[in-house]
C-alpha positions as CSV (number, residue, x, y, z in Angstrom):
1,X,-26.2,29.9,-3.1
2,X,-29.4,32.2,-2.3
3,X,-30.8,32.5,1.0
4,X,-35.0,32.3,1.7
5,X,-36.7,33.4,4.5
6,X,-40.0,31.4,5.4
7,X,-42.3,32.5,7.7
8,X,-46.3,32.3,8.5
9,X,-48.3,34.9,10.4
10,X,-51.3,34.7,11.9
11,X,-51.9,38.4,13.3
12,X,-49.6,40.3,10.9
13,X,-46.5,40.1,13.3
14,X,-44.6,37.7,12.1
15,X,-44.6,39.2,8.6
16,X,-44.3,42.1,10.1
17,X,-40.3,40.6,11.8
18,X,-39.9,39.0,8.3
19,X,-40.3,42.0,6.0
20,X,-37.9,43.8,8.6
21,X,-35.5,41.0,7.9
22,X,-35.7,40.6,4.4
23,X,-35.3,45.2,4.2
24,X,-32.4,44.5,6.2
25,X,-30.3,41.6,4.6
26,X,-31.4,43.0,1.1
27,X,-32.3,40.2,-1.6
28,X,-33.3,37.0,-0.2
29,X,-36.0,35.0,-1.5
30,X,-39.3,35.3,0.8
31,X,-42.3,32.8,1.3
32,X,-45.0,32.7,3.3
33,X,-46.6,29.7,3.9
34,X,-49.9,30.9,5.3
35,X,-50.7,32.0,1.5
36,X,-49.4,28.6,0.5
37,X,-48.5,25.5,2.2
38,X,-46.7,23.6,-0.4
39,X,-44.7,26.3,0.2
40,X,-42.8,24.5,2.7
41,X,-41.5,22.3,0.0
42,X,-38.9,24.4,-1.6
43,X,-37.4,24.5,1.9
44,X,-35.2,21.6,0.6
45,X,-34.3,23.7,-2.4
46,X,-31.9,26.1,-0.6
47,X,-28.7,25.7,1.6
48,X,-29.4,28.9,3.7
49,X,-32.5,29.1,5.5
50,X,-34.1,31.9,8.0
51,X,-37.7,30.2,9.8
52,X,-39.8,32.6,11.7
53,X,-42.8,31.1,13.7
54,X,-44.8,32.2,16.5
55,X,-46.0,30.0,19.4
56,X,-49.7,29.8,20.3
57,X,-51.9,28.2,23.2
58,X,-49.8,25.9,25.0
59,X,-46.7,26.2,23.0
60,X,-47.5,24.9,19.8
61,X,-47.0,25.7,16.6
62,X,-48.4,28.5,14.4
63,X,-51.4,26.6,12.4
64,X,-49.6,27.0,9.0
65,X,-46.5,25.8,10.5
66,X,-48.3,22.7,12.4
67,X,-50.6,21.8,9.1
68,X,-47.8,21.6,7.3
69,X,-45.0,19.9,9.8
70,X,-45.5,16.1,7.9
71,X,-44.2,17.9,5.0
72,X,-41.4,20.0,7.3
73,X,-40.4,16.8,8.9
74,X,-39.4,15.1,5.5
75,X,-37.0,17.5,4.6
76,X,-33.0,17.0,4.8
77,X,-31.3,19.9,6.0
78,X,-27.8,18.2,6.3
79,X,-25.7,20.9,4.7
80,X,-28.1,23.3,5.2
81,X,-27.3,26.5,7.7
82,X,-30.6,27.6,9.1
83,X,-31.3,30.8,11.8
84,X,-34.6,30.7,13.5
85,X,-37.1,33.8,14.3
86,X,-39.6,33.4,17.1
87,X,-42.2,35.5,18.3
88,X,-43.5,34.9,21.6
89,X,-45.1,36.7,24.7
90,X,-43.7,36.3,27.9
91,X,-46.0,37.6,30.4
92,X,-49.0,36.0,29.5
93,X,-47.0,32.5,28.6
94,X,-44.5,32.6,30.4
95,X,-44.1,28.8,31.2
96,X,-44.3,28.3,27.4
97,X,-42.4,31.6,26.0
98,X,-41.2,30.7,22.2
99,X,-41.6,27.3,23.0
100,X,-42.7,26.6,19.1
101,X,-39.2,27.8,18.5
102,X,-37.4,25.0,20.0
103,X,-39.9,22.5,18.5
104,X,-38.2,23.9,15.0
105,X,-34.6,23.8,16.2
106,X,-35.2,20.2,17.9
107,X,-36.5,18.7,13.7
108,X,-34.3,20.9,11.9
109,X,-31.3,19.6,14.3
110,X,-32.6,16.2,13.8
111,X,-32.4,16.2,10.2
112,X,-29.2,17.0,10.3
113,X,-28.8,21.2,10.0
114,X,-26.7,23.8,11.0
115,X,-28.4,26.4,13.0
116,X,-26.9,29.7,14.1
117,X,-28.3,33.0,15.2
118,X,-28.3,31.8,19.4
119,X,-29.4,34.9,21.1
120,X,-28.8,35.9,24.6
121,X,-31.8,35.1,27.1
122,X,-31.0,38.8,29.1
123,X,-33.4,41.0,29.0
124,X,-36.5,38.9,29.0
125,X,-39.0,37.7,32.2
126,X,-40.4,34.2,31.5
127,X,-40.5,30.7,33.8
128,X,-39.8,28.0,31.1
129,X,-38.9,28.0,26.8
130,X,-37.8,24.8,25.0
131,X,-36.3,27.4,23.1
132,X,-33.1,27.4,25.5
133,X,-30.4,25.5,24.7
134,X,-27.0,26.0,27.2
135,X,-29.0,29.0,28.8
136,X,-29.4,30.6,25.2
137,X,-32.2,30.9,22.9
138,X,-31.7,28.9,20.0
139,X,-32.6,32.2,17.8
140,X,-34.3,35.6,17.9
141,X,-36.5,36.0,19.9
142,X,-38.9,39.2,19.8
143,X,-41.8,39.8,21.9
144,X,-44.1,42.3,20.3
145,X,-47.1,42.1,22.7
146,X,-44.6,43.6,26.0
147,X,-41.2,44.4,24.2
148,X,-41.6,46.4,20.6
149,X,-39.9,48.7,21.4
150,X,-36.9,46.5,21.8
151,X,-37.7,45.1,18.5
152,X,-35.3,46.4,15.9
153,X,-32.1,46.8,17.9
154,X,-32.8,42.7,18.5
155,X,-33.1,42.3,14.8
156,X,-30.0,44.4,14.1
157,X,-28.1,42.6,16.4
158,X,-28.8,39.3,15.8
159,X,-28.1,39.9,11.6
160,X,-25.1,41.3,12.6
161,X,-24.4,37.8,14.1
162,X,-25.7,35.8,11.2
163,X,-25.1,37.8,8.1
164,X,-21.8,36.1,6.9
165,X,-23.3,33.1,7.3
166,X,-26.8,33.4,6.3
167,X,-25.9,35.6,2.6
C-alpha cells in the first residue's frame, strides 16, 4: 500500500508543511490540488492518506479545497487511514482557529475513515476550533503567521505518532 499526501496552498505555506512532510516520511506520493483539481480524484485510489488545508475568512476552506469539496465528498474512505494537516492563525482568528480542519475530519469521518495523528491543544491561544474533538485537535496543527518557530518539532512529533500507521 503507498501513502499520498494532498495538499493546496494558497500563500506557499502549506506546501511549504507538505514538502517538510513528505522530506521527512521519505517516498510518499505528493499532489497538489491547486495545480490540479481533478487531483482530488485519485484520493480514492490509496488506503493511506495525509490532507493538509488551511482555513481562510470565517473558517472555511482553502479555495482549491472548497472548489473541489463535491468531488471530496463523493469519495469512500471506509478502510482508508487518513491524518490531517492544518494551518491556521490564532491570534487574528481565534474564534475560527483551523476550523477548515475539522470541516475535513467531520466528511472524511462521515464517509467512513480512520483518522489518526490527534494532536495536543497545549501550547496554543485561541477562543473556539471545530478542529477539537475530546479537548484534542483532530490533527497537526501549525501556525506559521505567530508560532514558526514551533514548526518542525510539531511536525516531528506528530510523524512520530503516525508513521507506523501512515507508511
Amino acid at each position: 500500500m503507498s501513502t499520498a499526501i494532498f495538499y493546496a496552498s494558497s500563500t506557499g505555506n502549506t506546501e511549504e508543511i507538505a514538502n517538510k512532510i513528505i522530506e521527512k516520511l521519505g517516498n510518499i506520493d505528493s499532489y497538489n490540488i491547486s495545480n490540479n483539481q481533478e487531483d482530488v480524484k485519485k484520493i480514492a485510489t490509496y488506503d493511506k492518506l495525509i490532507l493538509a488545508t488551511s482555513t481562510w475568512g470565517d473558517g472555511d476552506l482553502q479555495d482549491d479545497w472548497d472548489e473541489s469539496w463535491d468531488n471530496f465528498k463523493e469519495i469512500d474512505f471506509s478502510n482508508k487511514i487518513v491524518a490531517l494537516v492544518g494551518l491556521g492563525d490564532q491570534e487574528n482568528y481565534d474564534d475560527t482557529f483551523v476550523n477548515s480542519l475539522g470541516t475535513m475530519y467531520e466528511q472524511v469521518i462521515s464517509q467512513g475513515g480512520k483518522v489518526i495523528g490527534f494532536t495536543s491543544k497545549e501550547g496554543y491561544e485561541f477562543e473556539e476550533s471545530t478542529a477539537l474533538k475530546d479537548d484534542e485537535f483532530v490533527g497537526l496543527v501549525i501556525d506559521e503567521d505567530n508560532q514558526s518557530d514551533l514548526t518542525d518539532e510539531r511536525i516531528d512529533n506528530w510523524i512520530e505518532k503516525i508513521k507506523e500507521e501512515i507508511l
